[in-house]
LOTOR-465078 format. One record per residue (C-alpha): residue number from 0; x, y, z. Coordinates in steps of 0.25 Angstrom, whole numbers. Each point is the difference from the previous one (the first is absolute). Layout:
N
+-----+-------+-------+-------+
: num :     x :     y :     z :
+-----+-------+-------+-------+
: NUM :     X :     Y :     Z :
...
+-----+-------+-------+-------+
//
This chain:
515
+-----+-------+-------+-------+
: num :     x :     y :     z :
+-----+-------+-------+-------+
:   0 :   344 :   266 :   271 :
:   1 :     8 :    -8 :   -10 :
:   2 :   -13 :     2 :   -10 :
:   3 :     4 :    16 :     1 :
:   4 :    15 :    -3 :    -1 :
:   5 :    -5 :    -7 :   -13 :
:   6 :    -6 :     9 :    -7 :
:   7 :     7 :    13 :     3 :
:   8 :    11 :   -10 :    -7 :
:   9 :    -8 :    -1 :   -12 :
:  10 :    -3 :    15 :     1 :
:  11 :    13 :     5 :     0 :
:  12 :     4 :   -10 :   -11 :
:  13 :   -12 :     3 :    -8 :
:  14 :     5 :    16 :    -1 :
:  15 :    14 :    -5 :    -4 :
:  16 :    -1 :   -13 :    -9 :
:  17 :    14 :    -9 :    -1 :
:  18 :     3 :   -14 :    -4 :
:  19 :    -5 :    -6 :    14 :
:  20 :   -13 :     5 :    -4 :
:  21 :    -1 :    -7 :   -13 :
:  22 :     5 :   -11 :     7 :
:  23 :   -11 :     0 :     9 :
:  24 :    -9 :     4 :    -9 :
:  25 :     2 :   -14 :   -10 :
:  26 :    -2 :   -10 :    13 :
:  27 :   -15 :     0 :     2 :
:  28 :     1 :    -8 :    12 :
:  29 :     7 :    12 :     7 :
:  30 :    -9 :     9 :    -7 :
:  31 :   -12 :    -7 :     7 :
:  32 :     7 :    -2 :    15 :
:  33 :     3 :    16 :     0 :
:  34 :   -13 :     3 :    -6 :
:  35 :    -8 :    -7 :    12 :
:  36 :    10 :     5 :    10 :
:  37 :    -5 :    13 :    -5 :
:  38 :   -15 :    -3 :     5 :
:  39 :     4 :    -5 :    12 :
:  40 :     6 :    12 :     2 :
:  41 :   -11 :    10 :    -3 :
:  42 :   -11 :    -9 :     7 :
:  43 :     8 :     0 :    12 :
:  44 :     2 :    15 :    -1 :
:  45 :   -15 :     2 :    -1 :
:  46 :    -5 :    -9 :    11 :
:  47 :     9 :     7 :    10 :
:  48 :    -9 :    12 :    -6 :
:  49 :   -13 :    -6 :     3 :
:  50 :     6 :    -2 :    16 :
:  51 :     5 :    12 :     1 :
:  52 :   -14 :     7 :    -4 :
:  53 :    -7 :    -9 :     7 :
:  54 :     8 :     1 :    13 :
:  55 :    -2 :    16 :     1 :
:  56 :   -10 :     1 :     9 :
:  57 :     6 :    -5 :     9 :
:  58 :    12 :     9 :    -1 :
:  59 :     0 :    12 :    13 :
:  60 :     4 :    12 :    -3 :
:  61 :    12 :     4 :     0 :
:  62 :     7 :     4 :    14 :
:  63 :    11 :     7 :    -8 :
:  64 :    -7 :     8 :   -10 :
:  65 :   -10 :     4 :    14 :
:  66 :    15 :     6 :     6 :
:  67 :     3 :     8 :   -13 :
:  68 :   -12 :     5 :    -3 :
:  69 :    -1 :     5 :    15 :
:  70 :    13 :     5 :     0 :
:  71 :    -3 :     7 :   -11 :
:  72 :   -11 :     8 :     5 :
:  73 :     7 :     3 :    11 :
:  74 :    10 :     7 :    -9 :
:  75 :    -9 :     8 :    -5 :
:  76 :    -6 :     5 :    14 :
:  77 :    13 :     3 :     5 :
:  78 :     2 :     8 :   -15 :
:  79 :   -14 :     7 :     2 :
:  80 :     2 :     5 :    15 :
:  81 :     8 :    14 :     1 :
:  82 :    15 :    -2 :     5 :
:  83 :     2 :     7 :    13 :
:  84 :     7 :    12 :    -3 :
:  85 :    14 :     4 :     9 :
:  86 :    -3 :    10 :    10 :
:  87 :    14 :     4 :     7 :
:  88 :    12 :    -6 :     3 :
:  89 :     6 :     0 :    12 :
:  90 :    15 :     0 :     4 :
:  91 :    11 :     2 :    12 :
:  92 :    13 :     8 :    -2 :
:  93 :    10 :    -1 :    10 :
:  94 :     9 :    12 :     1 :
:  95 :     8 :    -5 :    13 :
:  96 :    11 :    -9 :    -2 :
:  97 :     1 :   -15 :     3 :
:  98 :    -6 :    -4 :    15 :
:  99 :    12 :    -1 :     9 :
: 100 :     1 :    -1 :    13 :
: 101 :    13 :     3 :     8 :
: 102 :     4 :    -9 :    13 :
: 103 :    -7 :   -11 :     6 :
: 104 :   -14 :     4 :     5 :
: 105 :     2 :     0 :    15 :
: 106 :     9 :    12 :     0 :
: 107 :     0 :     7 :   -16 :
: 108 :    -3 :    13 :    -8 :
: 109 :   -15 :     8 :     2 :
: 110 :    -3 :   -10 :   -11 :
: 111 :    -3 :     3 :   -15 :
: 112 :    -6 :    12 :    -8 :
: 113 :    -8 :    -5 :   -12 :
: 114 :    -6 :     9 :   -10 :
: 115 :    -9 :    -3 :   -11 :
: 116 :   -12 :     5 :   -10 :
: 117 :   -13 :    -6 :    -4 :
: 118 :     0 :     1 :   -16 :
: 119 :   -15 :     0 :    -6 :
: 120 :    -2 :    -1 :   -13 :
: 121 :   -13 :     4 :    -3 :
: 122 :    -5 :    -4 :   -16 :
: 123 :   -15 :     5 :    -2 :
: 124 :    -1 :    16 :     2 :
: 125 :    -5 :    -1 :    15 :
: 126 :    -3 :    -8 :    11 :
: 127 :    -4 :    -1 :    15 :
: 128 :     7 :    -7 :    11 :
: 129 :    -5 :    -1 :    11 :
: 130 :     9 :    -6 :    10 :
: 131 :    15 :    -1 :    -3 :
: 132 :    11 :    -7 :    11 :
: 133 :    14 :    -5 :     0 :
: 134 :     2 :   -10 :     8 :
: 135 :    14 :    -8 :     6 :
: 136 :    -1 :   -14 :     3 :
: 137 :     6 :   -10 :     5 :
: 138 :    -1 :   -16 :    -3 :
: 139 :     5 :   -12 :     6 :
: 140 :    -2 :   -13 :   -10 :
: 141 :     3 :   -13 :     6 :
: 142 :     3 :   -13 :    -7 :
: 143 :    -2 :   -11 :    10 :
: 144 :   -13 :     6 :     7 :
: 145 :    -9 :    -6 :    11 :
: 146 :   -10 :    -3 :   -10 :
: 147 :     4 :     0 :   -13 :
: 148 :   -12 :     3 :    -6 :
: 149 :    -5 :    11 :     7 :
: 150 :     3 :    15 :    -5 :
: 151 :     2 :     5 :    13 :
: 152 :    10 :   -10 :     6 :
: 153 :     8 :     1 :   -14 :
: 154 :     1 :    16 :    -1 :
: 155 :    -2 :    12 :    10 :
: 156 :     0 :    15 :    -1 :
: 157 :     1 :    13 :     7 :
: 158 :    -1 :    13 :    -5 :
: 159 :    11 :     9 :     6 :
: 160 :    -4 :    14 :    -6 :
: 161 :   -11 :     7 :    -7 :
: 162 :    -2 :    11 :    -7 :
: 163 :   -12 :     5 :    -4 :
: 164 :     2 :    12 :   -11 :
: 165 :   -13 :     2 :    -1 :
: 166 :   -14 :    -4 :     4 :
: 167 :   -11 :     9 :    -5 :
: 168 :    -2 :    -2 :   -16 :
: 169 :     9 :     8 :   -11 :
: 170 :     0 :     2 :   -14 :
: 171 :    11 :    -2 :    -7 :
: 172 :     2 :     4 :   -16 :
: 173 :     6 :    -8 :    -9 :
: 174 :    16 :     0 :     4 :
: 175 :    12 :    -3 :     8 :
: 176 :    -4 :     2 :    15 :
: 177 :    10 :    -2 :    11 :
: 178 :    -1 :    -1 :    15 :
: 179 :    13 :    -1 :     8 :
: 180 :     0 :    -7 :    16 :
: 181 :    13 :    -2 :     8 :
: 182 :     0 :    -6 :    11 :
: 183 :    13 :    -4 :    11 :
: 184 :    -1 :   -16 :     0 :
: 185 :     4 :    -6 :    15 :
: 186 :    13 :    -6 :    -1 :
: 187 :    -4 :   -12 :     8 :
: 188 :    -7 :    -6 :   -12 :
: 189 :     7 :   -15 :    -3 :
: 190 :     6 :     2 :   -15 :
: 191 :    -7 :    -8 :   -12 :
: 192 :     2 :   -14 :     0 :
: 193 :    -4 :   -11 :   -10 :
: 194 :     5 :   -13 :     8 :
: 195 :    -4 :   -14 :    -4 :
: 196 :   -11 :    -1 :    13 :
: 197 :    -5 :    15 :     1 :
: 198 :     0 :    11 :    -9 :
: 199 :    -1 :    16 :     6 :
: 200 :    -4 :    11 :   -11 :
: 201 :    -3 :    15 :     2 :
: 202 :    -9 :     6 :   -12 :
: 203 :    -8 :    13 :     0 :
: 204 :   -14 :    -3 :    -5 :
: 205 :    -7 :    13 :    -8 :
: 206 :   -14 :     0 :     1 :
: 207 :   -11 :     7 :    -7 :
: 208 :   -14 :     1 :     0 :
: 209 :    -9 :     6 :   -11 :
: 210 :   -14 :     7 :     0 :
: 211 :    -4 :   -13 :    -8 :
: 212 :     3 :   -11 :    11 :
: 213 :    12 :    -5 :    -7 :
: 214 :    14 :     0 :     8 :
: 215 :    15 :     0 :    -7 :
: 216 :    11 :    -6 :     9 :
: 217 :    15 :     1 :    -2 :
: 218 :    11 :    -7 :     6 :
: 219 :    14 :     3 :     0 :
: 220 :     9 :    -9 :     7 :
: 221 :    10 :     7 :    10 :
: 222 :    15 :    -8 :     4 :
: 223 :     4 :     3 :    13 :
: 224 :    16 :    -3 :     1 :
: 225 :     8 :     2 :    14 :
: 226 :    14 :     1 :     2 :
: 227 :     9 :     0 :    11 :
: 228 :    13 :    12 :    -2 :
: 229 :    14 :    -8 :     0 :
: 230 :     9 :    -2 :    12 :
: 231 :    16 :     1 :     1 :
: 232 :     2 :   -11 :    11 :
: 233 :    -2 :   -13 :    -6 :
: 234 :    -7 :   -11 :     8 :
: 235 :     7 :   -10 :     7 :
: 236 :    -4 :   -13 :     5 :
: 237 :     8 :    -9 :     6 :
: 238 :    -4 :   -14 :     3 :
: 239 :     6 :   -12 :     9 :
: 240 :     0 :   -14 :    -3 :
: 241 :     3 :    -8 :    15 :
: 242 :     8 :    -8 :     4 :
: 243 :     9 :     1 :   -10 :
: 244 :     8 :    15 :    -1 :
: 245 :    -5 :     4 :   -13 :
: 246 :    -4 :    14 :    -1 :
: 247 :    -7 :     5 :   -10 :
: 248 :    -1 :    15 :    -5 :
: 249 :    -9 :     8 :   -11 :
: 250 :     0 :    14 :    -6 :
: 251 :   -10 :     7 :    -9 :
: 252 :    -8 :    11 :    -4 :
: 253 :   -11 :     1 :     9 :
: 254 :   -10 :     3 :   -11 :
: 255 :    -2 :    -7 :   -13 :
: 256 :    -6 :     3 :   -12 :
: 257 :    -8 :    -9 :   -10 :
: 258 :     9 :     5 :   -12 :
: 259 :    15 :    -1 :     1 :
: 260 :     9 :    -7 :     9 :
: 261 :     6 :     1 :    13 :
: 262 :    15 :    -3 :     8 :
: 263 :     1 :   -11 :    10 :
: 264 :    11 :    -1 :     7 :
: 265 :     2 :   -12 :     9 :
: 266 :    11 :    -7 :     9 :
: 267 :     1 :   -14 :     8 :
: 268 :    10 :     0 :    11 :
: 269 :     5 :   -10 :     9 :
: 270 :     3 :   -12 :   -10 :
: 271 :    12 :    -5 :     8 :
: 272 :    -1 :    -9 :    12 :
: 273 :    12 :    -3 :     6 :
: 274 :    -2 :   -14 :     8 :
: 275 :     8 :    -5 :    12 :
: 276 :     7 :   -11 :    -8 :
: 277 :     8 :    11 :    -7 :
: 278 :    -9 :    -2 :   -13 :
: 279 :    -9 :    11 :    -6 :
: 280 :   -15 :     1 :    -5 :
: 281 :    -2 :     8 :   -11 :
: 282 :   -13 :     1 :    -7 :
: 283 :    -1 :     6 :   -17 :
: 284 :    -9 :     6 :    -7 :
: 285 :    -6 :    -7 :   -11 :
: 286 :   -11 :     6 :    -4 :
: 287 :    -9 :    10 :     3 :
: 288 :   -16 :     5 :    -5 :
: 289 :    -9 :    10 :     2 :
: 290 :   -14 :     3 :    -2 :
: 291 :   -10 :    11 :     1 :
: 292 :   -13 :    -5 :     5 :
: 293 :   -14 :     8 :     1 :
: 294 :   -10 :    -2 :    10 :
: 295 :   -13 :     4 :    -3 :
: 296 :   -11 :    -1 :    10 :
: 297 :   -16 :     3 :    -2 :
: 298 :   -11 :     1 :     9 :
: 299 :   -13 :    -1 :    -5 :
: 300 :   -11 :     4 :     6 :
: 301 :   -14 :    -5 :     0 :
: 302 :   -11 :    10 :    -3 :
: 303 :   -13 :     0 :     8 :
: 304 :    -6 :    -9 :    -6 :
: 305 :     9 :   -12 :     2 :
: 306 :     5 :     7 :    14 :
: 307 :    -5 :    -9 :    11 :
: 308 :    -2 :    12 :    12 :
: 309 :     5 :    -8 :    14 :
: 310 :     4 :   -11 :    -6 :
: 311 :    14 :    -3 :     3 :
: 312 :     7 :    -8 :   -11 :
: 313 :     7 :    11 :    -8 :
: 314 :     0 :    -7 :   -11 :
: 315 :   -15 :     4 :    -1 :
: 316 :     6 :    16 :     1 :
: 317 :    12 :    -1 :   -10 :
: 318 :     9 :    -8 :    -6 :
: 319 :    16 :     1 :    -2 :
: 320 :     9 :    -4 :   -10 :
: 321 :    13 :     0 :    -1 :
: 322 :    12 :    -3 :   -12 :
: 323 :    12 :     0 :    -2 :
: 324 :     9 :     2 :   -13 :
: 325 :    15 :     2 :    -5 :
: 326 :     0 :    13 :    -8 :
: 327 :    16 :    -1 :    -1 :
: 328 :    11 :   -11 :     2 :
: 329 :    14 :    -5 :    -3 :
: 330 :    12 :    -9 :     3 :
: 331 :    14 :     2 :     2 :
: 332 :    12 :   -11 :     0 :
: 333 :    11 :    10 :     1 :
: 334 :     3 :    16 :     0 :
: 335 :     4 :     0 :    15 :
: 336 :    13 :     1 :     6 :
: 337 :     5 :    -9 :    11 :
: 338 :    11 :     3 :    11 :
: 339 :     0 :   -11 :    10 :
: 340 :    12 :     9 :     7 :
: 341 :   -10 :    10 :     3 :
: 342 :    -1 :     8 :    15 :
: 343 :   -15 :     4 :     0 :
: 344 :    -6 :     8 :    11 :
: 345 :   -13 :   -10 :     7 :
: 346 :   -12 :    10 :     0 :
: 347 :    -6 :   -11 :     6 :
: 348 :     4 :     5 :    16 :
: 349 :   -12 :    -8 :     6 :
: 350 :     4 :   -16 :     3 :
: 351 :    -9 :    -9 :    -5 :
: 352 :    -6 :   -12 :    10 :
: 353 :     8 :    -8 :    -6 :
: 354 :    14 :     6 :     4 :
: 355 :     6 :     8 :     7 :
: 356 :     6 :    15 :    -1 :
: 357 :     2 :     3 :   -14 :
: 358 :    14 :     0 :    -7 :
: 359 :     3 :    16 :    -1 :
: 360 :     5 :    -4 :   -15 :
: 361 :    -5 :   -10 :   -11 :
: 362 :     9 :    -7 :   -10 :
: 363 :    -1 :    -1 :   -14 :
: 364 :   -11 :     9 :    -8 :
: 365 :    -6 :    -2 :   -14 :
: 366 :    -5 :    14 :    -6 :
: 367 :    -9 :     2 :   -13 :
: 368 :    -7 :    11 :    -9 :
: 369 :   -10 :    -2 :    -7 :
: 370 :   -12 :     7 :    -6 :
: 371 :   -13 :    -5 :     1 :
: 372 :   -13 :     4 :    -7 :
: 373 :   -14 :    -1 :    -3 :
: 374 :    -7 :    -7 :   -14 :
: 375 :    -7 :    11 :    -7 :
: 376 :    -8 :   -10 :    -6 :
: 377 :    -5 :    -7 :    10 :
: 378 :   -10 :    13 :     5 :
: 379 :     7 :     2 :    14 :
: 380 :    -8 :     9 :     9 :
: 381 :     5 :     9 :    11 :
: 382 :    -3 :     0 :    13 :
: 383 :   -15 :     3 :     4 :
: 384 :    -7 :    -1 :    17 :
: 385 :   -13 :     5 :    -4 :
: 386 :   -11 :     2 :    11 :
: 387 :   -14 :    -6 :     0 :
: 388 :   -11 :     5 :    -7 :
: 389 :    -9 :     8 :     7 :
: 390 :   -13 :    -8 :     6 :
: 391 :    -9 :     5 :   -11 :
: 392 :     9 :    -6 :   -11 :
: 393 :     3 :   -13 :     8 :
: 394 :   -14 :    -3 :     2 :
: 395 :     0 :     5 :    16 :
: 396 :    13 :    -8 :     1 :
: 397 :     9 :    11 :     1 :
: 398 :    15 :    -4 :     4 :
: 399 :     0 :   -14 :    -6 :
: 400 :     4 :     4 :   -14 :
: 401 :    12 :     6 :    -7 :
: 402 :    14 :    -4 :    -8 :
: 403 :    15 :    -2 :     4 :
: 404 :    11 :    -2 :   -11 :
: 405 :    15 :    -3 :    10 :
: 406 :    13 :    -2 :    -8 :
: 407 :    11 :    -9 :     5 :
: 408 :    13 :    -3 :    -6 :
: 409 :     5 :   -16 :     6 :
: 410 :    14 :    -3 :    -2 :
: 411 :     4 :   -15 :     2 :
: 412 :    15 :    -5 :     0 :
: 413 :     5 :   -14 :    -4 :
: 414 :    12 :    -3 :    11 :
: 415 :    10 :   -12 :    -1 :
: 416 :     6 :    -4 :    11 :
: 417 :    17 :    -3 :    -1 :
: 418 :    12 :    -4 :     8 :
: 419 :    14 :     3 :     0 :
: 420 :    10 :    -4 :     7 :
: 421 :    10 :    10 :     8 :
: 422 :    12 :    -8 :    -1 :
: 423 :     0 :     2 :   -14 :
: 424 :    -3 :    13 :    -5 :
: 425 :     3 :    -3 :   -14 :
: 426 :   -12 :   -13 :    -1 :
: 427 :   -12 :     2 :    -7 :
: 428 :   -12 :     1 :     7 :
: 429 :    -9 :   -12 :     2 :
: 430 :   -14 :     1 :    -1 :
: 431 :    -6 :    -7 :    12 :
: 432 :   -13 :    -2 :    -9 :
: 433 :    -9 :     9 :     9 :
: 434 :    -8 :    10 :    -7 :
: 435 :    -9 :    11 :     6 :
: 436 :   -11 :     8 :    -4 :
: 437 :    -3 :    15 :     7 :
: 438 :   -13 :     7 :    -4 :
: 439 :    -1 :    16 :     3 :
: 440 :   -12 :     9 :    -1 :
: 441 :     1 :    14 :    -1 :
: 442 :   -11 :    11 :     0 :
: 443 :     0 :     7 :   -14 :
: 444 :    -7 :    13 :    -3 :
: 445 :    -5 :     2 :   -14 :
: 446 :    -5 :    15 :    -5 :
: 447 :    -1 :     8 :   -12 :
: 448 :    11 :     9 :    -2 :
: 449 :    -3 :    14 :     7 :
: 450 :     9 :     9 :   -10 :
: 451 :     3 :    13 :     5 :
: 452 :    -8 :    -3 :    13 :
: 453 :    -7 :    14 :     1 :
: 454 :   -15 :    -1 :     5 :
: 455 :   -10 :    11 :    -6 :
: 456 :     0 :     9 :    14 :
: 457 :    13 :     2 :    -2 :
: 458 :     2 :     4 :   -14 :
: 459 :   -10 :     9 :    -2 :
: 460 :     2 :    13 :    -5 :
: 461 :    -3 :    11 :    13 :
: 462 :   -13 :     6 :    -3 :
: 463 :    -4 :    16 :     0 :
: 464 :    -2 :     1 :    16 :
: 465 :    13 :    -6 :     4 :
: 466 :     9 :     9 :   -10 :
: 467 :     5 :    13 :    10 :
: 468 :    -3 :    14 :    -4 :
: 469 :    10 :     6 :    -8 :
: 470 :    10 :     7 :     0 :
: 471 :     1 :    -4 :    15 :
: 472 :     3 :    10 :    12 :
: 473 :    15 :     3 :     2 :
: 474 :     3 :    -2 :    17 :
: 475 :     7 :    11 :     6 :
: 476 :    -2 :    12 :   -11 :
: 477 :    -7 :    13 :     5 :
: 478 :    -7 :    10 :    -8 :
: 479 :    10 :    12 :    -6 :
: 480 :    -8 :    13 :     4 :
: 481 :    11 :    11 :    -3 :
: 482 :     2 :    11 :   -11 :
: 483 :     0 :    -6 :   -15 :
: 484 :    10 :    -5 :    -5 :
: 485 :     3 :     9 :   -14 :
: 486 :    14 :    -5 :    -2 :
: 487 :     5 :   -14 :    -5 :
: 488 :     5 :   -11 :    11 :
: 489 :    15 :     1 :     1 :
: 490 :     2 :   -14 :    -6 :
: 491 :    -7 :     6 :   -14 :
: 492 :    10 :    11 :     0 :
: 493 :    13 :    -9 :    -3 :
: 494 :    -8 :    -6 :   -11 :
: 495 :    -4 :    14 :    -6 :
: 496 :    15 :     4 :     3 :
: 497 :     6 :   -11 :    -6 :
: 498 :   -10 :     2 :   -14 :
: 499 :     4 :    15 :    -1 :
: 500 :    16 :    -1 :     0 :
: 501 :    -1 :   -12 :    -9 :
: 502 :    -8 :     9 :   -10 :
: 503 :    11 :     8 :     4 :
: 504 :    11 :    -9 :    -5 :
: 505 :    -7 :    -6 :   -12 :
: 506 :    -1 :    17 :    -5 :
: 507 :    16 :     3 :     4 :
: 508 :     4 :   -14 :    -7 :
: 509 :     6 :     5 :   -15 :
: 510 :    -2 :   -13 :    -6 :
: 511 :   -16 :     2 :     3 :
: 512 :     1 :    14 :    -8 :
: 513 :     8 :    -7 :    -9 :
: 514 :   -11 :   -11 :    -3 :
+-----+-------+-------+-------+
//
């Protein structure tokens, strides 16, 4: 190395002479000392030469230049074989509006109408089909199967509807052919959900089948949304919290929505205590929070395979899950208004087995509005109690299978205990120190909105047979079967009077002969 560093030094020097070559050039000891560095260098070059020569047959081909080549012919198989020309495209137009099912499923509309066409789009100038179906399914996908790594445990289907638009082979030319279906979909049909344990889709599945053997699928995916029409009366819940005489009172809607807000109105009563020393116990708000929590539950059912028939361990049949998330939250420390003067009626008129006959009034009342609402962000779900899959798609385990999304809105109050004395009604109240925590639950109902609220049956246009013949037959009226009547009625008479002598007057006027 430092032999080649030398002489590509005395190269480049040699192309542009200078004064450090002359100088180099008048020291013969350094002449001779670059001069022998220079063979050393070239003998060193050659001898690795001679190795390299010599070690070649041992040398294996090379593994890389095997993979290109090969890669290269295979580029020029896949260039010399014929591309697989398009033959038709398939497509599903829906002409029916969004899926919507009105009122819960127990007691709700005739259902849904659903109207669509089968587009095909055929690109050569003909072809056969043999067999052409539409088909509606339904899919339940579990996260958390019996055994994770069987296909039949993770997913299931069943096909709801079928139709079969033809079955003997047609010709079809090159163009746009459309075959319409409708069909009047079961209102007991659980909406779409994609939770994180299970997952429900609906998607119609075209199928053809050409003379040649090959088959085209389509799939369109279908949203199924329900929703439950509005109330006027608010819900209320009222919870106790024995043996102290707090009563607790909530107001709100009594369905929610996913987007937007909603008012709750709440009120605590019986803060005051009045004691037998003279003093009073009052308590104070000092805080108060409030969630929304979705519980989702997923059965999942084993197929038969993995099914042990007689056995009875259910977990050899299916397998449940269950999880809980806050999908809207907040904290208040103030916004209420406190009368401790207050007279409030006691909707508590049951005693408790702690005490005795309830007081008729409760003394002192806190009362707050507030609007709670749901994070968009967080992907909230609505409400969902799907049945079981049907035997054939749980793997003859019918009735162990299935989704259920609940909502709950839980209020919790921060309560601080104080003392004042009765003697002086102008001291300040003394914290005793004593501080309370009261937990409520309460049901929530979580829907899609139902807009105007009108199902399909009842906003139909009337159809030819339930229009009346026209004009319609007059009660009470019978046939005139007398002379002809030559002259005018009597009540066209005035009119022909009235036009004559106003002729009449218009030709007497001078000012008319005039003009």
């Amino acid at each position: 190395m430092p032999g080649r560093l030398l002489r590509w030094e005395r190269s480049s020097h040699a192309h542009a002479p200078n004064q450090s070559e002359n100088v180099v050039a008048q020291s013969s000891p350094l002449k001779k000392f670059l001069q022998k560095a220079d063979n050393d260098s070239r003998g060193s070059t050659e001898l690795m030469d001679k190795r390299r020569s010599s070690m070649d047959h041992f040398k294996r081909t090379s593994i890389i230049g095997k993979i290109h080549g090969s890669d290269k012919k295979e580029t020029q198989r896949e260039a010399s074989l014929p591309a697989i020309p398009q033959v038709m495209k398939m497509s599903i137009q829906m002409e029916s509006p969004p899926i919507l099912f009105l009122g819960p499923a127990s007691n709700s509309s005739a259902g849904f109408l659903m109207s669509a066409q089968l587009k095909l789009d055929v690109i050569p100038d003909r072809v056969t089909i043999n067999e052409l179906e539409v088909e509606l399914r339904e899919t339940y996908h579990y996260m958390k199967p019996v055994v994770s790594s069987c296909p039949g445990c993770t997913e299931s289907s069943n096909t709801l509807r079928t139709w079969r638009i033809f079955n003997e082979p047609r010709t079809l030319n090159s163009h746009k052919h459309f075959f319409p279906f409708s069909e009047v979909l079961p209102d007991h049909l659980p909406a779409t959900t994609h939770g994180n344990l299970a997952i429900l889709t609906y998607n119609l599945i075209a199928k053809a089948t050409l003379s040649t053997g090959k088959k085209i699928t389509h799939c369109h995916e279908l949203e199924m949304k329900r929703a439950l029409p509005p109330s006027r009366e608010p819900k209320h819940f009222k919870r106790i919290f024995p043996p102290t005489k707090l009563v607790a009172e909530a107001f709100f809607p009594q369905t929610i929505h996913p987007i937007g807000s909603f008012p709750v109105e709440f009120r605590l009563s019986g803060l005051v205590s009045p004691s037998r020393d003279g003093s009073i116990s009052r308590c104070r708000l000092r805080r108060l929070m409030w969630r929304i929590e979705q519980h989702e539950t997923a059965h999942a059912p084993a197929c038969a395979r993995h099914s042990e028939k007689g056995s009875s361990r259910e977990s050899s049949k299916s397998r449940s899950h269950t999880e809980t998330r806050i999908i809207g939250h907040d904290e208040l420390k103030s916004g209420w208004k406190t009368d401790y003067a207050a007279v409030v009626p006691n909707p508590n008129t049951k005693p408790q087995p702690t005490t005795t006959e309830p007081d008729a009034t409760l003394l002192g009342a806190v009362e707050l509005d507030f609007r709670a609402h749901i994070l968009n962000n967080l992907r909230p779900l609505c409400d969902v109690d799907s049945p079981s899959p049907s035997p054939s798609s749980a793997g003859g385990e019918g009735g162990s299978g299935g989704i259920h999304l609940t909502h709950s809105l839980v209020v919790e109050l921060v309560i601080e205990d104080e003392w004042v004395p009765t003697r002086s009604p102008a001291a300040v109240a003394t914290p005793t120190g004593a501080a309370r925590v009261l937990k409520m639950t309460f049901k929530v109902v979580v829907t899609e909105r139902a807009g105007l609220g009108i199902a399909w049956d009842e906003e139909q246009p009337p159809v030819y047979e339930d229009v009346p013949p026209s004009p319609p037959h007059y009660a009470g009226i019978e046939p005139y079967f007398g002379p002809p009547l030559d002259e005018p009625p009597e009540g066209l008479s005035l009119g022909m009077e009235a036009e004559t002598s106003l002729g009449r007057r218009v030709e007497e006027d001078p000012l008319v002969e005039m003009m």
